[in-house]
Steps between C-alpha positions, in 0.01 A plus 500: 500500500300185628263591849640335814325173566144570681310184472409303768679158550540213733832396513596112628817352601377226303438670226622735228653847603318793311705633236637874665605746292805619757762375687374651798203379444618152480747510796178639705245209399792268651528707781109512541417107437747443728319661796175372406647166549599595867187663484293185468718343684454666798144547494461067408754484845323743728124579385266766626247440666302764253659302215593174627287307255601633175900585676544115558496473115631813361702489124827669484336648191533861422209744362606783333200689475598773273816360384865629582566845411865509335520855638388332888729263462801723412453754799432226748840270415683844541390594842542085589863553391550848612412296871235749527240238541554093630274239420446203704449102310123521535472880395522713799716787436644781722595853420816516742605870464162640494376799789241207564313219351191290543611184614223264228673560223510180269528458085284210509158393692235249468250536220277150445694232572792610314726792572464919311750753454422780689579690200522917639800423764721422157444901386455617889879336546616650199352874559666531863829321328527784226455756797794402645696413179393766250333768734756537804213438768710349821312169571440617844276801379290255337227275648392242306142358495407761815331257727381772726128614614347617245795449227355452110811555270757285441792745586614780694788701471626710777683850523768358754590184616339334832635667821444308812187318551201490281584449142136637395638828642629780267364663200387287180571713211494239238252160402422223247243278418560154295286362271529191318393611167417839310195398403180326643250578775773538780795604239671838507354659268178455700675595814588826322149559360337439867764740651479789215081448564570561874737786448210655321230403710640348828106422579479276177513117550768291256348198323750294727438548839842389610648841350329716768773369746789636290346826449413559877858453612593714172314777714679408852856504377419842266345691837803715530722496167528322140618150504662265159279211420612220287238288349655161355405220317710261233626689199371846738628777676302794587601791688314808681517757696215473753402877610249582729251732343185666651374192711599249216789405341672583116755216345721673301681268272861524550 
């Protein structure tokens, strides 16, 4: 079987598509030049003042950093289908039926004077769409990218749905973290390694600083009772069990 496309890439309307391997893959670079365009567009029409120099001139070209993932690109055209997420013509997307939502949420942002891929929202779509489709979770149990004080993962999952009021309320028995890749620096497999290392020794400190974050809030929402944790990434799904254990945590591999 030939890997999923990974290299990087600047694609130009001017220029020649890169040759996908998928469909979906294909049908999503159309979708994804097409709101770099509006992209551009609207950041030539209405500069900021932090960027106004470089925005007055930006390229509706595309930068695919690590390429596009044929199993990102599957997930996320299913949940944009499913109407479980709605993208905008410059790249800002919603996730209607979640609990809650941040409200930046975009596919696409400024990187030189061109336009990159925010490539982790394709596999962060994906994850909460199989949730719904594959794993039964309500999309009002569900938070997606928790936007609240102190928040690190990229999902929560909730016993019950939201009562009256606060959605943070309730109790979070269930979260995932996306990564873009398997491998590299911030990949899963380092994610795992950094959290395993913690588990053991929750005084030890990860090679990537940024991992500290997810294993803190690991310990808040495992206080009182086990939780699931998904950790995802293209061509990746990793389950747990997240027990509390003597002070620390254990991740037992479900």
């Amino acid at each position: 079987m030939i890997p999923p496309r990974m290299t990087k890439v600047m694609a130009d309307p001017a220029g020649a598509d890169p040759a996908w391997q998928t469909d979906e893959q294909r049908r999503l670079h159309t979708l994804l030049m097409d709101c770099a365009e509006a992209f551009a567009a609207g950041c030539r029409a209405v500069p900021s003042r932090k960027y106004r120099d470089i925005d007055l001139v930006r390229r509706p070209a595309l930068l695919y950093g690590i390429g596009l993932g044929v199993d990102e690109s599957r997930v996320f055209l299913r949940a944009l289908d499913a109407g479980l997420v709605e993208v905008g013509p410059d790249g800002r997307f919603f996730v209607p039926g979640a609990r809650a939502c941040s409200a930046n949420l975009h596919l696409v942002g400024r990187n030189g004077d061109h336009v990159k891929l925010h490539t982790e929202v394709l596999i962060h779509v994906g994850a909460y769409a199989e949730l719904i489709l594959d794993h039964s979770w309500a999309p009002d149990r569900l938070v997606f990218d928790p936007f609240f004080s102190g928040a690190a993962l990229d999902l929560w999952g909730y016993a019950e749905p939201p009562g009256a009021g606060d959605p943070q309320s309730g109790d979070i028995v269930f979260a995932a973290e996306a990564k873009t890749r398997q491998d590299g620096g911030d990949g899963l497999t380092a994610l795992l390694r950094s959290l395993q290392l913690l588990a053991a020794d929750p005084t030890h400190q990860p090679p990537n600083k940024g991992h500290l974050p997810k294993w803190r809030e690991l310990v808040r929402l495992t206080a009182h009772h086990p939780i699931e944790l998904l950790l995802v990434a293209d061509g990746a799904r990793w389950w747990f069990t997240a027990q509390p254990s003597g002070g620390t945590i254990e991740l037992i591999p479900r």
